[in-house]
Every structure is written in C-alpha cells, then in structure tokens.
C-alpha positions in Angstrom: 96.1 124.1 108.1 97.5 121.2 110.1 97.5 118.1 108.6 97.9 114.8 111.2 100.3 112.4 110.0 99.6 108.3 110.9 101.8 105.3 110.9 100.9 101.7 109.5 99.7 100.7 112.0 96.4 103.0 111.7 95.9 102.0 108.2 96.0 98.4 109.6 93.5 99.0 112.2 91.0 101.4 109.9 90.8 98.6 107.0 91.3 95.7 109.3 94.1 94.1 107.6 97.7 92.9 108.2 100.4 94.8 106.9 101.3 93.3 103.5 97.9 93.9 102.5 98.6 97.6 103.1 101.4 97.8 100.3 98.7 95.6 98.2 96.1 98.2 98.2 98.4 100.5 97.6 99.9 98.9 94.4 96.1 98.8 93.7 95.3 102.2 94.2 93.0 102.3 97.0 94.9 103.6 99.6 97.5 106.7 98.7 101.4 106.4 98.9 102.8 107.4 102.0 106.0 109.9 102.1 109.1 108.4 103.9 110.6 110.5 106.1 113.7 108.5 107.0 114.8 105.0 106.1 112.4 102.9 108.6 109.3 105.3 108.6 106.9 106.1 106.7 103.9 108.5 107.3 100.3 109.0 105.6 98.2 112.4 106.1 95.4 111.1 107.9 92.7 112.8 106.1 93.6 111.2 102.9 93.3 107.2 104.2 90.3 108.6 105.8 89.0 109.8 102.3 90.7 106.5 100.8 88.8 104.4 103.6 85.6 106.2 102.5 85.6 105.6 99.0 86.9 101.5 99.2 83.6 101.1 101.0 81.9 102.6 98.4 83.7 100.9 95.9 83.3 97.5 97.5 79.6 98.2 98.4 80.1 97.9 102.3 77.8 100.1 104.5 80.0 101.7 107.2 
C-alpha cells in the first residue's frame, strides 16, 4: 500500500490555520507527529491528518 506523504502547508490549508497553530495541535494531540526526513522537512501521511481532520470536527462539534 502506498501511503501519500504532505507538507505543512496542507495541514495549514485542511484546518485553516497558520503554521504555529499546527505545532499547537500537535502538542494537543489533535493532529499526529510528523516524521522528519532531513533537517528542514518534515512530512505527514496524508491519510492520518485526514483521519485527524475528521475526528477534530467531531470533537469540536463542527459539521463538515
């Protein structure tokens, strides 16, 4: 199975926020750790902010 791997930039865009609210979440929970894979990137399976995504609406109580 191949997994697609996003940048910031898409977790920016699918939660609408900037990009220190990103590491916030994170810290928080709601969105997963991403794997670096060198010194300035790092990468998140796309599947699992999707799933992450998902269940913050849920958790927030907003209708997507």
């Amino acid at each position: 199975m191949n997994e697609n791997f996003v940048r910031i930039e898409y977790l920016m865009q699918k939660f609408a926020i900037k990009r220190s609210t990103v590491y916030v979440y994170i810290a928080n929970g709601d969105v997963p750790k991403g794997k670096k894979i060198s010194h300035k990137m790092t990468v998140w399976v796309q599947s699992a902010v999707d799933t992450a995504f998902l269940n913050f609406c849920e958790k927030k109580g907003i209708l997507i």
